[in-house]
MOPAC internal coordinates of N, CA, C and O (Angstrom, degrees):
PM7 1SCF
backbone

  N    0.0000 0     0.00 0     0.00 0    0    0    0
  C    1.4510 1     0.00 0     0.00 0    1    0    0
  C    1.5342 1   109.20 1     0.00 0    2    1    0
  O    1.2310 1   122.37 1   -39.92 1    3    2    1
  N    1.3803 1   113.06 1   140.08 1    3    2    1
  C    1.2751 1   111.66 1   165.68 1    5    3    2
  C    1.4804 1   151.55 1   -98.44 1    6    5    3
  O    1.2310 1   102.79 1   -22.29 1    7    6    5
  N    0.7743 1   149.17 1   157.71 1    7    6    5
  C    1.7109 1   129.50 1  -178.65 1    9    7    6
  C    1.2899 1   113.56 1  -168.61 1   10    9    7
  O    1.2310 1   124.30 1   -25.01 1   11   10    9
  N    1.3176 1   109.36 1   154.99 1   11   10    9
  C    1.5650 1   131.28 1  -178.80 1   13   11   10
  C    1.1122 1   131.82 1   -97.98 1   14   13   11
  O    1.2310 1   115.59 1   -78.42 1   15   14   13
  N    1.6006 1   125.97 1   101.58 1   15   14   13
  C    1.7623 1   107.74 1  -170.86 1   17   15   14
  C    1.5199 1    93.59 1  -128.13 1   18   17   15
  O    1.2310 1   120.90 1   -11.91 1   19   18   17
  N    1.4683 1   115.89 1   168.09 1   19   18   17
  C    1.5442 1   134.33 1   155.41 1   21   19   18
  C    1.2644 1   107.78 1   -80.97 1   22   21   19
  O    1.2310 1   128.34 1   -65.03 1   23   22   21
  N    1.9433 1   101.55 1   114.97 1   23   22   21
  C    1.0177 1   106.38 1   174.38 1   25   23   22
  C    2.0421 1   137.30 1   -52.19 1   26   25   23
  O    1.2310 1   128.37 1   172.78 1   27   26   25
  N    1.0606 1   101.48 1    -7.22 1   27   26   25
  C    1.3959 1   139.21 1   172.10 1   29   27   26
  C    1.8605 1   104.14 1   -55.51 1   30   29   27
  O    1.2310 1   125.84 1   129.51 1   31   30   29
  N    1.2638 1   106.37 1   -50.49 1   31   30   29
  C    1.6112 1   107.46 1  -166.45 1   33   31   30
  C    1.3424 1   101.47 1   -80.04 1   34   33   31
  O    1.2310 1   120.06 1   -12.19 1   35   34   33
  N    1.2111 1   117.49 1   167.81 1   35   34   33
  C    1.2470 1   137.96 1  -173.48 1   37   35   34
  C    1.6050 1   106.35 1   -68.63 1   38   37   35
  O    1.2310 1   119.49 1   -54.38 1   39   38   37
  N    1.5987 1   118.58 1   125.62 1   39   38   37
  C    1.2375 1   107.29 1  -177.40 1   41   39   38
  C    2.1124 1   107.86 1   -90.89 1   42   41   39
  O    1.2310 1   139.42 1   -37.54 1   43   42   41
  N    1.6580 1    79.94 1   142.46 1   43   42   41
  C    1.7972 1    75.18 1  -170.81 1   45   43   42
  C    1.5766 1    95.72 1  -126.39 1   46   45   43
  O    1.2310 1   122.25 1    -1.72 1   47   46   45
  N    1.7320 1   113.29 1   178.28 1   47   46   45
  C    1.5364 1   115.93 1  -146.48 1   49   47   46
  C    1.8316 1    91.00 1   -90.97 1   50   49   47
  O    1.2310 1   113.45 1  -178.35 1   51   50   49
  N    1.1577 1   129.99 1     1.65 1   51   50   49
  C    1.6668 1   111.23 1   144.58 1   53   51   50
  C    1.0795 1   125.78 1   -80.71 1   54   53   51
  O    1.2310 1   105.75 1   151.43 1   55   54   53
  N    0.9062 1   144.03 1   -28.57 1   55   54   53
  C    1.7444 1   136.14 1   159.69 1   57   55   54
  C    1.4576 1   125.50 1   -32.88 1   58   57   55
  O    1.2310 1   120.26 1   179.92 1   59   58   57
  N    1.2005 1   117.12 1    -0.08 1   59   58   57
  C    1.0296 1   110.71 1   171.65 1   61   59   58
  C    1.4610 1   130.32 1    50.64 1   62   61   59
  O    1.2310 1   113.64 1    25.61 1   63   62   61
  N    1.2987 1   129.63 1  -154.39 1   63   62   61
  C    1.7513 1   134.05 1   158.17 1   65   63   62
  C    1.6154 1   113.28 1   -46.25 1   66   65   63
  O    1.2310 1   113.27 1   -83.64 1   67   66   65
  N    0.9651 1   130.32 1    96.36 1   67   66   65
  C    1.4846 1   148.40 1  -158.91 1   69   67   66
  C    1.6166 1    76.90 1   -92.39 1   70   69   67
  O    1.2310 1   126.62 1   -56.11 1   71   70   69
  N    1.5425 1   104.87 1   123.89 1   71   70   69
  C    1.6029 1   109.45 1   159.25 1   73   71   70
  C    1.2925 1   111.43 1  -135.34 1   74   73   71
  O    1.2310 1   100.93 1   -70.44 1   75   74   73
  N    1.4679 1   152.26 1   109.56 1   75   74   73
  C    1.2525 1   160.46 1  -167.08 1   77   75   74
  C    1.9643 1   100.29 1   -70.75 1   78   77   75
  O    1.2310 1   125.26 1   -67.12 1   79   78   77
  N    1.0135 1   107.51 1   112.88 1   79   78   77
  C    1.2942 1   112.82 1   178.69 1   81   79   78
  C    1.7684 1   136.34 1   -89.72 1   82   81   79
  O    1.2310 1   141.97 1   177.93 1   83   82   81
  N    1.2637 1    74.94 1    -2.07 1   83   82   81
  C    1.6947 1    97.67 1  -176.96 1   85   83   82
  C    1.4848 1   130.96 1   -68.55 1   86   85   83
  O    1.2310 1   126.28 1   -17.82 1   87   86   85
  N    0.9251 1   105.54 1   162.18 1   87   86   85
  C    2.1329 1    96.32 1   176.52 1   89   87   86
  C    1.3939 1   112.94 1   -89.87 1   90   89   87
  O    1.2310 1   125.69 1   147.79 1   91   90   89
  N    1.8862 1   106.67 1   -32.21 1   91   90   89
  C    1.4736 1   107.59 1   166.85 1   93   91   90
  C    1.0706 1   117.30 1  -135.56 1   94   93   91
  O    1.2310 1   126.72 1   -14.40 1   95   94   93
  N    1.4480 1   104.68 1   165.60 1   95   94   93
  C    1.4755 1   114.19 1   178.40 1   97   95   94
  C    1.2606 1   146.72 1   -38.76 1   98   97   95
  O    1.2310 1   112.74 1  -115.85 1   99   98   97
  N    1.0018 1   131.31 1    64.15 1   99   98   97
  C    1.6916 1   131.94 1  -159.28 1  101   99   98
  C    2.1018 1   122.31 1   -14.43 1  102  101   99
  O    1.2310 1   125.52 1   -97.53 1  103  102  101
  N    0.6625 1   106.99 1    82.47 1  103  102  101
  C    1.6730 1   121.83 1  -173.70 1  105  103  102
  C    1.5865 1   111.41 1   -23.16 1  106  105  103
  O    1.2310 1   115.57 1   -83.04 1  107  106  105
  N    1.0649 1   126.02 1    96.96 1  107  106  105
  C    1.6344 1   132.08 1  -179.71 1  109  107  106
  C    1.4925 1   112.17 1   120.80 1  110  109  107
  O    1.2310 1   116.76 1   139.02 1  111  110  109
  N    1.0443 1   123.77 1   -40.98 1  111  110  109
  C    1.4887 1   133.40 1  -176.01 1  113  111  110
  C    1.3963 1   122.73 1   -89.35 1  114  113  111
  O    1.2310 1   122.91 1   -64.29 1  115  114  113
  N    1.5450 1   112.03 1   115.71 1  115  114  113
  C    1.4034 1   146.88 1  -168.22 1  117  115  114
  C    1.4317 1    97.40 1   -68.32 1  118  117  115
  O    1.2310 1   117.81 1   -60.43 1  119  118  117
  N    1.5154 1   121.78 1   119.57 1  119  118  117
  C    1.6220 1   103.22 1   152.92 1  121  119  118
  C    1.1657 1   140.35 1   -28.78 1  122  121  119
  O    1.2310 1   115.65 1   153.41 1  123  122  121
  N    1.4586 1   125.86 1   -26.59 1  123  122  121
  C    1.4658 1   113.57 1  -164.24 1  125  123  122
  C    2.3562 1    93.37 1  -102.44 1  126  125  123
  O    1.2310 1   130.73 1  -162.72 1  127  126  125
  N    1.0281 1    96.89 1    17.28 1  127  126  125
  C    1.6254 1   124.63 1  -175.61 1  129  127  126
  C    1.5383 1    93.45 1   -98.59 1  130  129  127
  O    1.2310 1   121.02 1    88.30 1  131  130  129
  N    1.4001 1   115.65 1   -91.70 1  131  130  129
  C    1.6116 1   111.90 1  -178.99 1  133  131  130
  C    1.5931 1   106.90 1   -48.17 1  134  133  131
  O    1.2310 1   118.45 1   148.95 1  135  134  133
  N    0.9587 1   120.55 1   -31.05 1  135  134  133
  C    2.0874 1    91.67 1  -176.97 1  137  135  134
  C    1.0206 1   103.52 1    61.47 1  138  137  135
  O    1.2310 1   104.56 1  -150.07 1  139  138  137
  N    1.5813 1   146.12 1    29.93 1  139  138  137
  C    1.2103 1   141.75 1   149.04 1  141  139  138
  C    1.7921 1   142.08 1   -42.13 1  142  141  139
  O    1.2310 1   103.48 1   -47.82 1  143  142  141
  N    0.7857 1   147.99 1   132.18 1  143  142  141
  C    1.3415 1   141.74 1  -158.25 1  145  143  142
  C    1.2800 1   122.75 1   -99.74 1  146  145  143
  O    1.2310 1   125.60 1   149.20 1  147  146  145
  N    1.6893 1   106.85 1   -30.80 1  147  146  145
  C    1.3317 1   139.53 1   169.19 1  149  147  146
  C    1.9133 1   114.83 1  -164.85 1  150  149  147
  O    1.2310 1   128.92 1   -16.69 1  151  150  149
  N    1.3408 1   100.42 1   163.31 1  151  150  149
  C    1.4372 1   110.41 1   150.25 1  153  151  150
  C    0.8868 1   122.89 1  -134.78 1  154  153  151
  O    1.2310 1   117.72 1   -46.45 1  155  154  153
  N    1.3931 1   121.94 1   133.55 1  155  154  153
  C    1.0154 1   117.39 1  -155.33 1  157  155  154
  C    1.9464 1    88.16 1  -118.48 1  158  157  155
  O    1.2310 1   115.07 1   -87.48 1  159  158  157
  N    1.3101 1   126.95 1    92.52 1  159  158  157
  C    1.7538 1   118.68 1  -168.82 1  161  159  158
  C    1.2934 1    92.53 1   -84.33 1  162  161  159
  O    1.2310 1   109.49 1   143.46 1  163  162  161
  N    1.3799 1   137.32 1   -36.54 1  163  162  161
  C    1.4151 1   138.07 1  -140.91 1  165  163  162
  C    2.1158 1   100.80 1   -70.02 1  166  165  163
  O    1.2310 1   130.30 1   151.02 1  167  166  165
  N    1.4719 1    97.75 1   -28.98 1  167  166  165
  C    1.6935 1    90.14 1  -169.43 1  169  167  166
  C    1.7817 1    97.70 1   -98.68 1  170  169  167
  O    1.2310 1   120.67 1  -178.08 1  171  170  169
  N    1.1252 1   116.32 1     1.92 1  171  170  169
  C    1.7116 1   116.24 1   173.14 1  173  171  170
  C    1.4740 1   103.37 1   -53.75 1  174  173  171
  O    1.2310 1   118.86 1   -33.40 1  175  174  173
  N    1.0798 1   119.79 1   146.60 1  175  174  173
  C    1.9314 1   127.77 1   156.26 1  177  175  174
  C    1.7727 1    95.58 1   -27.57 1  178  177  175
  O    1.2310 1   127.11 1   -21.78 1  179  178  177
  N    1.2599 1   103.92 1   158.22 1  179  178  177
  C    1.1950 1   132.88 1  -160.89 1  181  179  178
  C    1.9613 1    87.88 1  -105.61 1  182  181  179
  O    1.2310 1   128.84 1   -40.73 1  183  182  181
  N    1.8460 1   100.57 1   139.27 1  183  182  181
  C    1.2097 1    93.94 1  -170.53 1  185  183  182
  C    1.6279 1   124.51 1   -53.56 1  186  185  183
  O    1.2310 1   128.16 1   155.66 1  187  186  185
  N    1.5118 1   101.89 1   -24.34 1  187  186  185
  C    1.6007 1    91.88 1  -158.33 1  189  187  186
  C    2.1600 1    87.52 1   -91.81 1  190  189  187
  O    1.2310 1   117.43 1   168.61 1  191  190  189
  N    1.3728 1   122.49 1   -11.39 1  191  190  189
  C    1.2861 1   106.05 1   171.89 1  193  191  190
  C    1.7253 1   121.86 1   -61.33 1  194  193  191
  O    1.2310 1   134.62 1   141.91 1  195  194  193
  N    1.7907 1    89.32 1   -38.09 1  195  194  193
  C    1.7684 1   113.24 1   176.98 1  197  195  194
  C    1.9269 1    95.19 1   -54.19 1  198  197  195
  O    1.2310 1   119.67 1   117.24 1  199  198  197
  N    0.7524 1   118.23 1   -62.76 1  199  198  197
  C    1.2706 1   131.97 1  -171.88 1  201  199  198
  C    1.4346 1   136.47 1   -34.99 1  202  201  199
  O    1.2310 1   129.89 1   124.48 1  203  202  201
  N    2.1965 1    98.54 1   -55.52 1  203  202  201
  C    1.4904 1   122.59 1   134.60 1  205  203  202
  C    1.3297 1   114.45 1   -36.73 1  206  205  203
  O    1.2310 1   124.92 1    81.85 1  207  206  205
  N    1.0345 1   108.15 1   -98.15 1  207  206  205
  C    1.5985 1   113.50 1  -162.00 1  209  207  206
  C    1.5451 1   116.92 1   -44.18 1  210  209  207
  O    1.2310 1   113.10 1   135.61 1  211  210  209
  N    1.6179 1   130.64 1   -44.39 1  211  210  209
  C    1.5303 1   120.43 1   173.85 1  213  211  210
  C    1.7259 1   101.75 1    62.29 1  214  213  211
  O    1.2310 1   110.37 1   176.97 1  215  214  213
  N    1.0377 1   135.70 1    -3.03 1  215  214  213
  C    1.5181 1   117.07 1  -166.45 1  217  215  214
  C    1.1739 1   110.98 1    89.56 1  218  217  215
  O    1.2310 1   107.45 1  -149.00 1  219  218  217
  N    0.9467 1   141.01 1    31.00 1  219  218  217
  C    1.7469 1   133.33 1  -174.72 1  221  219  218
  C    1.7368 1   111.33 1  -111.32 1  222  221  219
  O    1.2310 1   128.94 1   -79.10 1  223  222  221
  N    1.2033 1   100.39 1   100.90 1  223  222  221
  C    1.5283 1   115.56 1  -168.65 1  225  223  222
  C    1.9081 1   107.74 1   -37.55 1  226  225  223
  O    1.2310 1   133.24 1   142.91 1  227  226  225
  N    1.4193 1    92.02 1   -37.09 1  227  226  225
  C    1.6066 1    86.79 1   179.75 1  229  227  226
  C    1.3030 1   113.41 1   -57.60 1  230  229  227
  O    1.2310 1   111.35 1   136.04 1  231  230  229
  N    1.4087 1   133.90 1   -43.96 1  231  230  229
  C    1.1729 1   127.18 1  -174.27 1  233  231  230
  C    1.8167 1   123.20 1   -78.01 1  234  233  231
  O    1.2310 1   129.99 1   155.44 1  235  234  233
  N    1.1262 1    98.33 1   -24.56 1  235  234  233
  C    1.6816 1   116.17 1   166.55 1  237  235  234
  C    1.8799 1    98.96 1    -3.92 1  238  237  235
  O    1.2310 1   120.49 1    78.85 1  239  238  237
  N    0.7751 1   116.66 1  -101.15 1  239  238  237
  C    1.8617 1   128.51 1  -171.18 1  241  239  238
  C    1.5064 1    99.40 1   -37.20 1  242  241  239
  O    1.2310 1   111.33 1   147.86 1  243  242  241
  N    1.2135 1   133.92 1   -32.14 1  243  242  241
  C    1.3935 1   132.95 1  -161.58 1  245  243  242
  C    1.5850 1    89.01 1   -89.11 1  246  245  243
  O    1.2310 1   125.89 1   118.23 1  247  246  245
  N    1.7693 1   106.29 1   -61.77 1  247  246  245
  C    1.8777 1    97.29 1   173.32 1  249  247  246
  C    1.3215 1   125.56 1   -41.76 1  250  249  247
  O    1.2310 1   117.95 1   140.85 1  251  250  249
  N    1.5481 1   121.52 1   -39.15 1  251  250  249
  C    1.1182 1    96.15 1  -161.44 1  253  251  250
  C    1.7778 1   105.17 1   -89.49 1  254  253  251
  O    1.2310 1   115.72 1  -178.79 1  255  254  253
  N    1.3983 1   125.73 1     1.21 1  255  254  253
  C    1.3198 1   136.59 1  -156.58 1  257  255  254
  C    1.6587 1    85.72 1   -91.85 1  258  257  255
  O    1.2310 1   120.09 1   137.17 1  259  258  257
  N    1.4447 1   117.43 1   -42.83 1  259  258  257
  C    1.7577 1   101.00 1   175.28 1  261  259  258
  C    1.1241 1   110.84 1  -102.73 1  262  261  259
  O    1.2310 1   113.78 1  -174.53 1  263  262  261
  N    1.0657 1   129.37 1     5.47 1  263  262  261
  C    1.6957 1   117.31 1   153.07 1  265  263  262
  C    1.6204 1   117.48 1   -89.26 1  266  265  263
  O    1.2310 1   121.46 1   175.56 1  267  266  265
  N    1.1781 1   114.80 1    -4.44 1  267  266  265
  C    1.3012 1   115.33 1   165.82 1  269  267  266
  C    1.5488 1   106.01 1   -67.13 1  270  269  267
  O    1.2310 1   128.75 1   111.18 1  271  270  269
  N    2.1113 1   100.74 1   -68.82 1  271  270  269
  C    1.7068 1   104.85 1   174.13 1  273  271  270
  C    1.5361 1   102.19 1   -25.25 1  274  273  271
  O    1.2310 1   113.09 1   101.54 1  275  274  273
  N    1.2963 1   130.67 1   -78.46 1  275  274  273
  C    1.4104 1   140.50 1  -155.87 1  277  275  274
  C    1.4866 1   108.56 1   -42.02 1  278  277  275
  O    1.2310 1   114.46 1   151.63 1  279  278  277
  N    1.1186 1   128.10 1   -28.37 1  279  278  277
  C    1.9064 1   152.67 1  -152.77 1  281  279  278
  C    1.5510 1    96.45 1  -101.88 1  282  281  279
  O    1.2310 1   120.76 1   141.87 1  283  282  281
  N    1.5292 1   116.15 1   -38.13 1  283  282  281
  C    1.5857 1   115.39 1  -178.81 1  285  283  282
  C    1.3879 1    94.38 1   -57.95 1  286  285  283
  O    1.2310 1   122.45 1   122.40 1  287  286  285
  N    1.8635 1   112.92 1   -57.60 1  287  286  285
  C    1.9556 1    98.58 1  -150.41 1  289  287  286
  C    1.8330 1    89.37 1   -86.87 1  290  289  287
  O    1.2310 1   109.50 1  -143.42 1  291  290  289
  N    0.7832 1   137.30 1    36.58 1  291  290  289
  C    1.4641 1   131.52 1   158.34 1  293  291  290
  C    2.2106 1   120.51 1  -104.23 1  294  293  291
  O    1.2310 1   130.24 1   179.73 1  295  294  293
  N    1.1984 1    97.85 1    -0.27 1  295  294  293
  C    1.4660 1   113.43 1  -171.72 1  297  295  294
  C    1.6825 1   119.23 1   -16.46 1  298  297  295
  O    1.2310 1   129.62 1   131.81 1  299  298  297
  N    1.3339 1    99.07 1   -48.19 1  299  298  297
  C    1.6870 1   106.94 1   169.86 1  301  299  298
  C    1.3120 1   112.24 1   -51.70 1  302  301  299
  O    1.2310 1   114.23 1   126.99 1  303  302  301
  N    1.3629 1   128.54 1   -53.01 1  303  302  301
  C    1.1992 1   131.68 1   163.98 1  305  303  302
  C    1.5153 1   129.74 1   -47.63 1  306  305  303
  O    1.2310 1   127.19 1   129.81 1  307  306  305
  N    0.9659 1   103.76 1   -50.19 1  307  306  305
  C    1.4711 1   114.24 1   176.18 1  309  307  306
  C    1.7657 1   121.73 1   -71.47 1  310  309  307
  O    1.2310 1   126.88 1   134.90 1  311  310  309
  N    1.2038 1   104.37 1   -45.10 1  311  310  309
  C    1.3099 1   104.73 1   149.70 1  313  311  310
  C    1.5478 1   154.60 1   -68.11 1  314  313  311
  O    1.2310 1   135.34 1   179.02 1  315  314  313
  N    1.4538 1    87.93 1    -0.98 1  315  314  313
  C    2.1344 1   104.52 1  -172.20 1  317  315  314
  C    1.7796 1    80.13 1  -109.07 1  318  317  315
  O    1.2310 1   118.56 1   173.04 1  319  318  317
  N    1.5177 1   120.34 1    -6.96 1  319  318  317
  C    2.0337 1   112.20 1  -179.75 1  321  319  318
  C    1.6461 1    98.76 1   -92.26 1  322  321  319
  O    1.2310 1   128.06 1   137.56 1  323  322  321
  N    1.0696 1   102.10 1   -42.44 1  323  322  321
  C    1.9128 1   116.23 1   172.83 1  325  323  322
  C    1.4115 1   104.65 1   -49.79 1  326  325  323
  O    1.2310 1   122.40 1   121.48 1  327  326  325
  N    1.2623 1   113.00 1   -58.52 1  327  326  325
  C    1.8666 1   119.69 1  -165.72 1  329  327  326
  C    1.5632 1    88.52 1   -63.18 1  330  329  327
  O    1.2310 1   129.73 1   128.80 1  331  330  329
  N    1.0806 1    98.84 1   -51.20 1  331  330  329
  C    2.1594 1    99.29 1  -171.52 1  333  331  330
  C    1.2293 1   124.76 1   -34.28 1  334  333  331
  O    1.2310 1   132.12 1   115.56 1  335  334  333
  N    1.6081 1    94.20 1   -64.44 1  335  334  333
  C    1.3756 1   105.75 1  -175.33 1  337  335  334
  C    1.7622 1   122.47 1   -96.21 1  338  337  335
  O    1.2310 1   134.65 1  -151.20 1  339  338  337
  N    1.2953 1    89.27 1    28.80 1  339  338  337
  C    2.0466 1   104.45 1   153.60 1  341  339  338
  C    0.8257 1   126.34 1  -129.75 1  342  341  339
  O    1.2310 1   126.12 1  -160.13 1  343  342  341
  N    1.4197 1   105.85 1    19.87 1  343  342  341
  C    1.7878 1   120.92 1   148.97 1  345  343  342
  C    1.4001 1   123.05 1   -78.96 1  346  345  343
  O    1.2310 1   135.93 1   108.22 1  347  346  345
  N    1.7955 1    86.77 1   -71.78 1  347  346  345
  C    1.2429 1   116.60 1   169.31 1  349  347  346
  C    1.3965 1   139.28 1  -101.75 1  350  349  347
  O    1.2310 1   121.52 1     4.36 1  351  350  349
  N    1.5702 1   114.69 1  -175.64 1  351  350  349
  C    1.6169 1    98.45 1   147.24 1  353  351  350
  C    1.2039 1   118.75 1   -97.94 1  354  353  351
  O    1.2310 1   124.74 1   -34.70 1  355  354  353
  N    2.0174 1   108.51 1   145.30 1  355  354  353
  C    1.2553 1   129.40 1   179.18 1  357  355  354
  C    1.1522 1   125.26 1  -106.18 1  358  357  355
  O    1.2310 1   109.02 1  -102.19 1  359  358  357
  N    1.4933 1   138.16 1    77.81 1  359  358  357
  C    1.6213 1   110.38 1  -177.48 1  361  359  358
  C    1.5562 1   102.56 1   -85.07 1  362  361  359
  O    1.2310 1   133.24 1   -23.64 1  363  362  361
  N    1.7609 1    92.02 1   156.36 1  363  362  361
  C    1.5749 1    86.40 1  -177.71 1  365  363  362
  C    1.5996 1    94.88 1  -125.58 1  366  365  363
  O    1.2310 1   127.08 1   -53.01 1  367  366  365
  N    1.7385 1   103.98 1   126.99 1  367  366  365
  C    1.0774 1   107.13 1  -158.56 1  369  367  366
  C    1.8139 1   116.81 1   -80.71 1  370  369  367
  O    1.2310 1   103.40 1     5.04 1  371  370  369
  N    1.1287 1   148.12 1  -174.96 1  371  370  369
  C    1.2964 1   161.03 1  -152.04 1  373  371  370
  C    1.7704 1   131.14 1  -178.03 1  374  373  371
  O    1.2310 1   120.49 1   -42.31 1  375  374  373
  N    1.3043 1   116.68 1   137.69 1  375  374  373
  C    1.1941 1    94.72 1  -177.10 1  377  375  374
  C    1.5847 1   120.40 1  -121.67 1  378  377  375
  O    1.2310 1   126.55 1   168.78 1  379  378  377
  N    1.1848 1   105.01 1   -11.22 1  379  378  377
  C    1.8152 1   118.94 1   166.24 1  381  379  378
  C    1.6371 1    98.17 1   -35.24 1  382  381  379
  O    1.2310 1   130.04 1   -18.01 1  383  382  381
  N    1.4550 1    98.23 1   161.99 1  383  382  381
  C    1.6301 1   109.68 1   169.01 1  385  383  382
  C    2.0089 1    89.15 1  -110.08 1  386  385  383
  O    1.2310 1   114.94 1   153.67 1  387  386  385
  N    1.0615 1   127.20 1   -26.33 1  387  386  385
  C    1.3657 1   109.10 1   165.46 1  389  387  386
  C    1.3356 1   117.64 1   -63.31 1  390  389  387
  O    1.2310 1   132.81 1   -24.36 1  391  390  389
  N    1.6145 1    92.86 1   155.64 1  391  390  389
  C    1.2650 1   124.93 1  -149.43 1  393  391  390
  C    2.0438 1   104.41 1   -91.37 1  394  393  391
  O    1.2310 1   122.98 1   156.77 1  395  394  393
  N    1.3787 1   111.90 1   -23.23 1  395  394  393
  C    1.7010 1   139.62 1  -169.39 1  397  395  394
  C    1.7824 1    79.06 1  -102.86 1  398  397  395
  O    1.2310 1   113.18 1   -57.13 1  399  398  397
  N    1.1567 1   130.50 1   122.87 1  399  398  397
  C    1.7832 1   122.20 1   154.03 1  401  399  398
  C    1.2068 1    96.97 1  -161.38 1  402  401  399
  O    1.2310 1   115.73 1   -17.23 1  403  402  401
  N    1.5336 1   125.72 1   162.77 1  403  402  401
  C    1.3586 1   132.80 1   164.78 1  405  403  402
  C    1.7618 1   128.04 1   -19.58 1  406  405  403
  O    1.2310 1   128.75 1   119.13 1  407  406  405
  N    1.1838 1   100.74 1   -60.87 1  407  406  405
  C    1.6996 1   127.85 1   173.65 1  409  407  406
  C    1.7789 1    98.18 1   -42.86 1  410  409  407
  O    1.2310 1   128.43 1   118.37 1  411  410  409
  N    0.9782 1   101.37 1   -61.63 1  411  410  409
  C    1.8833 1    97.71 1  -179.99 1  413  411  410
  C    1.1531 1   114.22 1   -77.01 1  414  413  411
  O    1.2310 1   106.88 1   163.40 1  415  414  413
  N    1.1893 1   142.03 1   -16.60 1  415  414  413
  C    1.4667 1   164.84 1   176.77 1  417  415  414
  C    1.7193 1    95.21 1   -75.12 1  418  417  415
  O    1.2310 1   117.05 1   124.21 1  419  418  417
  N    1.7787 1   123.23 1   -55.79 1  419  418  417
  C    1.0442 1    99.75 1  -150.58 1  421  419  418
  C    1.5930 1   101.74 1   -85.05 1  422  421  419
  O    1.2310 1   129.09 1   157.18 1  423  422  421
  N    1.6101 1   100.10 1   -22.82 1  423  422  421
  C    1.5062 1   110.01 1   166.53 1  425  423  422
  C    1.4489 1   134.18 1   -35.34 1  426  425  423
  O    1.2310 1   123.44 1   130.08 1  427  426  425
  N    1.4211 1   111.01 1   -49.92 1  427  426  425
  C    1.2218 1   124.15 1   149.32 1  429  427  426
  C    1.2985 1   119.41 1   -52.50 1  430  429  427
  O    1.2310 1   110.27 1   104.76 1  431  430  429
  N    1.3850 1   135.88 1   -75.24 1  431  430  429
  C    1.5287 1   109.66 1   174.16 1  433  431  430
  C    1.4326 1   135.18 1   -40.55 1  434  433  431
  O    1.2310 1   123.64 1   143.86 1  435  434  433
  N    1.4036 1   110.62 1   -36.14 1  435  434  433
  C    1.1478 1   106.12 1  -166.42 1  437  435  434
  C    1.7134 1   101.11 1   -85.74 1  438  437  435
  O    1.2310 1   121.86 1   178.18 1  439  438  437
  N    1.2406 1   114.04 1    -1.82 1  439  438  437
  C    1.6006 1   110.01 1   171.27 1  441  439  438
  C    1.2911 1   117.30 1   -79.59 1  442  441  439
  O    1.2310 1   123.38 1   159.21 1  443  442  441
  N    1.4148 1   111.12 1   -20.79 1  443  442  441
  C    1.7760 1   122.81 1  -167.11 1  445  443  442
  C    1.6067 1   106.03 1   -56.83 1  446  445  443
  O    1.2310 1   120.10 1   180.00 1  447  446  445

């Protein structure tokens, strides 16, 4: 199963495989703080897509339409998060305070 949290909240024993999904480092928080399992930065939006979008609800449908493209040529990746999380549980963590970010974006693809 999959799920989406801010890496910010307290990690608790349903979360399962904690994977940080981000391109960077979440600002204040110490590794041994996130309890992370992995990061995986390499399948995050691409800097200059991160860059476009900023969070801006208007663009939402357009982000996730080229971060999908971006998600096709990454397949290895996307498929070793698929195998993961039909074992187990996966949250994949995030660090925006918006509510539209990669992490729910990639959730959706990888549910399709």
């Amino acid at each position: 199963m999959l799920k989406t949290k801010r890496i910010y909240e307290l990690p608790s024993n349903d979360d399962g495989e904690r994977i940080l999904v981000d391109r960077l480092w979440p600002r204040g928080l110490s590794k041994e703080k996130a309890r992370i399992d992995e990061w995986m930065k390499e399948i995050a939006p691409s800097d200059e897509l991160r860059n476009w979008y900023r969070h801006e609800d208007a663009k939402w449908d357009e982000f996730r339409n080229r971060y999908f493209s971006e998600l096709e040529t990454k397949k290895e990746l996307v498929d070793r998060l698929r195998q993961k999380s039909r074992k187990k549980d996966v949250t994949l963590l995030f660090s925006t305070r918006a509510e539209k970010n990669n992490a729910v974006a990639l959730k959706e693809y990888l549910e399709k």
